[in-house]
C-alpha positions, -999 to +999 in steps of 0.1 A: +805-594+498+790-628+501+777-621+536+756-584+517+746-610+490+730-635+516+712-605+533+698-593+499+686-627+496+669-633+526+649-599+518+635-610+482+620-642+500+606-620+526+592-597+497+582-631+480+564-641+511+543-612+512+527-613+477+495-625+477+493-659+461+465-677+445+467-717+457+439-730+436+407-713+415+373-729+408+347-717+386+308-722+392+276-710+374+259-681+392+224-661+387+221-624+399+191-614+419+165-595+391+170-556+388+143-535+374+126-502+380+086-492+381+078-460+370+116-450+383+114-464+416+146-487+413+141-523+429+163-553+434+205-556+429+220-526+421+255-540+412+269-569+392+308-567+396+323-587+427+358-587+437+359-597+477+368-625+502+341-652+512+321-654+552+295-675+561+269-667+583+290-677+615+311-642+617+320-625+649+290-605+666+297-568+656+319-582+623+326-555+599+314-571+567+313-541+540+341-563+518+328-595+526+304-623+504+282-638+525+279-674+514+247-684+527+232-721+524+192-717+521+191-755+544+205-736+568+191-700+563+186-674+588+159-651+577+159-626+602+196-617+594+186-610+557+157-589+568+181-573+592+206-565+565+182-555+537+156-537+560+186-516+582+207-510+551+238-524+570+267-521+543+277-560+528+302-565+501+274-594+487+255-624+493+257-652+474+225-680+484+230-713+474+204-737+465+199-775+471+205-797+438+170-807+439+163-772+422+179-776+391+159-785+359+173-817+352+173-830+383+144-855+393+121-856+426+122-888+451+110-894+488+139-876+500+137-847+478+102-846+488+105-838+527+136-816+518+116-796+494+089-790+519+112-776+548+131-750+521+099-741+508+084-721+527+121-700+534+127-696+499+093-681+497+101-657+523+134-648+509+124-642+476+096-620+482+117-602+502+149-595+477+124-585+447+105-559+466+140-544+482+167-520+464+200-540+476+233-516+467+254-545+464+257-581+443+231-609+452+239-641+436+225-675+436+240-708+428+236-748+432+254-764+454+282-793+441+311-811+460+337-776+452+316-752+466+306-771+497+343-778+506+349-737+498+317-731+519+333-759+552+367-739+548+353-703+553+330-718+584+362-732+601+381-697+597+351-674+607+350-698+637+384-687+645+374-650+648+390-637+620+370-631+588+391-634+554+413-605+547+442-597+525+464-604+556+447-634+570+439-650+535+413-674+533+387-672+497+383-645+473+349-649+452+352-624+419+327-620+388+347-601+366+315-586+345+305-552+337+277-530+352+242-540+335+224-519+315+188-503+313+170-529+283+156-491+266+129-515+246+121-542+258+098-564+231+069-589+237+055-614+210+019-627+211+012-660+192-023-669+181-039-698+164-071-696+148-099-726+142-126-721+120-160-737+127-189-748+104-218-730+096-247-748+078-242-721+051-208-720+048-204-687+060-173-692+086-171-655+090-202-647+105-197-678+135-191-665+167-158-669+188-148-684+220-111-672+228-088-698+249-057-675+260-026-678+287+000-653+294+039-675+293+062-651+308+075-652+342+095-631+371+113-640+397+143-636+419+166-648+394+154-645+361+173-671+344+160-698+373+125-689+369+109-713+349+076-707+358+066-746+352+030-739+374+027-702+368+018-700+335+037-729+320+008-752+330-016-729+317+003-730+280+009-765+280-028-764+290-040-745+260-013-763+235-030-798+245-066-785+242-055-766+207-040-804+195-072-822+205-097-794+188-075-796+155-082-833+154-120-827+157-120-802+130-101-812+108-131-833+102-163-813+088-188-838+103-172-828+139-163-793+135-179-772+158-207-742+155-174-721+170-147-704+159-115-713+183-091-681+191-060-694+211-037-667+222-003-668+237-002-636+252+035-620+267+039-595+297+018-615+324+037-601+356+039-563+342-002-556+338-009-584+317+007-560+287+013-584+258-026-593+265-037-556+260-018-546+229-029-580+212-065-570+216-059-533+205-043-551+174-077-570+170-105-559+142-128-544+158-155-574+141-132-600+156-135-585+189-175-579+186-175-619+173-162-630+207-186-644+229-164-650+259-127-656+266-114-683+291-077-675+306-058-701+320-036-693+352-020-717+372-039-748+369-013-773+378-006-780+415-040-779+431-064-805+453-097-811+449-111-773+437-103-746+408-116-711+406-133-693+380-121-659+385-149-630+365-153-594+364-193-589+354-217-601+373-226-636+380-258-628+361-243-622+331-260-648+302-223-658+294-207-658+328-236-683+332-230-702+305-191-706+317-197-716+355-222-740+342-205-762+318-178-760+340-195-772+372-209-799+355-181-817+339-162-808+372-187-829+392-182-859+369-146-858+371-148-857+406-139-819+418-153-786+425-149-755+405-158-726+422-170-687+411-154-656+420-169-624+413-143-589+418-150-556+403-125-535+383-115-504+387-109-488+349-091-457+367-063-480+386-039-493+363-035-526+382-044-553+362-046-584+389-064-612+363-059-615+324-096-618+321-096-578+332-080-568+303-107-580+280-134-567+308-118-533+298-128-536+264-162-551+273-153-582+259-168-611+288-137-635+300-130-658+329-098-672+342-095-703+358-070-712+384-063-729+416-053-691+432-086-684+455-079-643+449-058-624+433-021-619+436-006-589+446+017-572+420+046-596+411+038-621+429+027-657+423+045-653+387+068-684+385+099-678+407+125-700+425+099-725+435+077-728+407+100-758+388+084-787+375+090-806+407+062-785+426+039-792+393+007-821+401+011-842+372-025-859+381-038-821+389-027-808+354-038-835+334-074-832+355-075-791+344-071-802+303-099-823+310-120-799+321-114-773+299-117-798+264-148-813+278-163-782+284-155-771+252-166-802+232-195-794+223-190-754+213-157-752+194-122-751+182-085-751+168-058-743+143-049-737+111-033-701+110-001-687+131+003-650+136+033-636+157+028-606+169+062-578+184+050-554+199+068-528+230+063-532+262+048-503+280+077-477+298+061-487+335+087-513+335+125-505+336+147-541+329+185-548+331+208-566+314+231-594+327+212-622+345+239-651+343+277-649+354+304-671+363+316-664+402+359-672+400+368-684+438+401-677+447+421-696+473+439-670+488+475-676+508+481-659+540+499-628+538+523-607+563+527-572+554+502-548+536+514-533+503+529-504+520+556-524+541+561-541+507+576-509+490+594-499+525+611-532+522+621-528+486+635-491+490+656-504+520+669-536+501+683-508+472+695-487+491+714-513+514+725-528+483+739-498+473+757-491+503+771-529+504+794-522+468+807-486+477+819-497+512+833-530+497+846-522+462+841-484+456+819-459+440+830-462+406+825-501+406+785-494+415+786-466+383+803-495+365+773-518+365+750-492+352+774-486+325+763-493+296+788-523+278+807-517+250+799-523+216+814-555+198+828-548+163+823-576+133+852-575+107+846-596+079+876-603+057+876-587+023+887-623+007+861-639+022+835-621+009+845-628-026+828-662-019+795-672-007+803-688+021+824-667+047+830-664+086+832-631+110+860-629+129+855-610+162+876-584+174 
């Protein structure tokens, strides 16, 4: 009997050996690749969910990698196995990037981080125009790298170098983001803010002054929504319009310096999607406020540039405003020591395409400029304040140079604040957004297993049935009945004189 009870032993630590067992778990911040849809045509990560084991680019030639995480270091990226993935379609379980520390908001720059930002730079550029203009049917994540998921990232190297990638029977790391499936946003909302500054007319007559308009569009897209900051592209514009709107307030708050101008600042939403926000805030607009504007000046990206800016118009160069623009911009340029130069590019009304914010206004025959450091136009979603655009690629000498020149050029025309006006309005149905930009990714450390689930139930019906067969050959059918036998009942008898007083016993019998 012993000897049966040793076997039956020895086959519950096999069956013990052969669950899957977690040795340790870490938890780290992760940001999903943007999904969205124009006019139906469905871009970016389809998926959210992740439940499989962690590889690293160095997997076996030919490896089978439809359950796998890719954990892929952008220092070390290959870009032509990402194109080959996402261009090919070849099936992938995910990819998780990760990024060097120097991206994160709170970190500073230094001479290191300066050389390191320039070789990633030009990668990340590639990579992220290529996940946003790609429909990817599994998870993308991206995340910073720390201490835990470097060692997580040097133990799955040293077991894809052994040839075999992490399986439930080989064990090795399990990454899971235990989130439901994002949804379609059904209304997405965008809020304009405007300021208003009244000038000073010699009769008094404020209403009847016309308007410059100083406008920048603050929303960004990128890869990862949640990690685009946009700090050049527009933040630098807003911060921009916020300092000149500060300065102007000062100046007329005074009547004796209160200009001939009434200042419109707009903080207009929807940049990357057509510029939206700007064209419902001017379709909100009186239509005497919109005749009183003279010209509008939008600022795009004037924050990391050299020694020239660009004055981006729709009408002709002729124009008596556009005129009036490249002129008192050239000549405060030229005394603080730069070049501003003059770009002239058609709209079509009938193309829906709206590559400047200045177009918008064009539309409405309303004369605007934008000034930037772009040369031309960007193509749709692009140049919008991704992965890059933190405040460590932001010229603190070129931004402070672009406030100059638009508050000089100003000076002697207009400006600033004394009324707020938000404005919600619906962004237009082009644009299809989901839900669910940040996560946290749970990595599993996973110990090496022998036997699939299968062999596990095998090995349980056999140790039953050998159980079994162990008490009748030993000690009889009717002593294996026995143990499933229910045990009978135990009856309590309590002594009738005893329960005369408050304190009695039960006597078992």
């Amino acid at each position: 009997m012993l000897d049966s009870v040793y076997s039956m032993l020895a086959l519950v630590f096999i069956l013990v050996a052969c669950v899957e067992l977690c040795d340790a778990a870490t938890v780290v911040d992760v940001y999903r690749l943007i999904q969205y849809d124009i006019s139906g045509v469905p871009f970016g990560s389809r998926l959210a969910s992740l439940n499989h084991h962690a590889g690293s680019l160095h997997f076996s030639p030919g490896a089978d990698l439809s359950r796998t995480v890719v954990m892929i270091p952008v220092r070390e990226l290959n870009i032509s196995f990402v194109t080959e993935y996402v261009s090919r379609k070849h099936p992938l379980g995910g990819m998780l990037f990760l990024l060097p520390e120097i991206f994160r908001l709170e970190n500073g720059g230094g001479g290191k981080d300066v050389r390191e930002k320039e070789v990633v730079k030009n990668v990340l550029l590639e990579l992220e125009k290529l996940l946003v203009h790609a429909k990817l049917p599994y998870p993308v994540y991206f995340a910073f790298e720390n201490d835990e998921i470097d060692a997580v990232l040097d133990d799955v190297k040293k077991n894809d170098a052994t040839g075999q990638p992490a399986t439930a029977t080989t064990g090795g790391y399990k990454l899971v983001i235990p989130i439901a499936e994002p949804k379609k946003v059904a209304s997405p909302t965008i809020t304009n803010i405007q300021g208003w500054l009244q000038g000073l007319k010699a009769d008094g007559d404020a209403n009847q002054l016309p308007t410059i308009a100083i406008v920048a569009s603050y929303d960004t897209f990128g890869a990862a929504p949640a990690l685009s900051v946009g700090s050049d592209s527009n933040g630098s514009g807003v911060v921009a319009l916020l300092e000149v709107a500060r300065l102007f307030s000062l100046l007329y708050s005074n009547p004796k310096t209160r200009g001939r101008y009434n200042i419109l600042f707009g903080l207009t939403s929807g940049g990357p999607y057509n510029y939206n926000g700007t064209h419902k805030w001017l379709r909100s607009f009186d239509q005497r406020l919109r005749e009183s504007i003279d010209y509008a000046i939008c600022l795009n990206s004037v924050g990391s540039w050299n020694n020239e800016l660009w004055i981006h118009v729709s009408k002709p160069p002729e124009n008596a405003y556009i005129k009036q623009i490249f002129e008192g911009f050239t000549n405060v340029a030229e005394e603080l020591g730069f070049k501003v130069g003059l770009k002239h590019k058609k709209i079509n009304i009938s193309n829906p395409r709206v590559a400047w914010e200045h177009e918008q206004f064009s539309r409405l025959r309303v004369t605007a400029a934008t000034l930037s450091e772009l040369s031309a136009a960007p193509e749709l979603l692009e140049s919008t304040g991704g992965l890059l655009d933190s405040r460590h690629f932001v010229d603190e000498t070129s931004f402070i140079r672009s406030v100059q020149l638009v508050a000089e050029s100003l000076a002697e025309l207009a400006d600033h604040t004394d009324e707020v006006i938000m404005q919600h309005e619906v962004l237009d149905g082009m644009f299809t957004f989901y839900d669910s930009t940040k996560a946290s990714l749970n990595i599993y450390q996973v110990a090496s297993v022998t036997f699939d689930l299968l062999l596990l139930l095998v090995l349980g019906s056999y140790l039953i049935v050998l159980f079994s067969f162990l008490v009748i050959t030993t000690r009889g059918l009717d002593d294996l009945i026995s143990l499933f036998r229910r045990p009978p009942s135990r009856k309590v008898e309590v002594s009738q004189e005893k329960l005369a007083n408050d304190n009695y016993e039960c006597v078992m019998v």
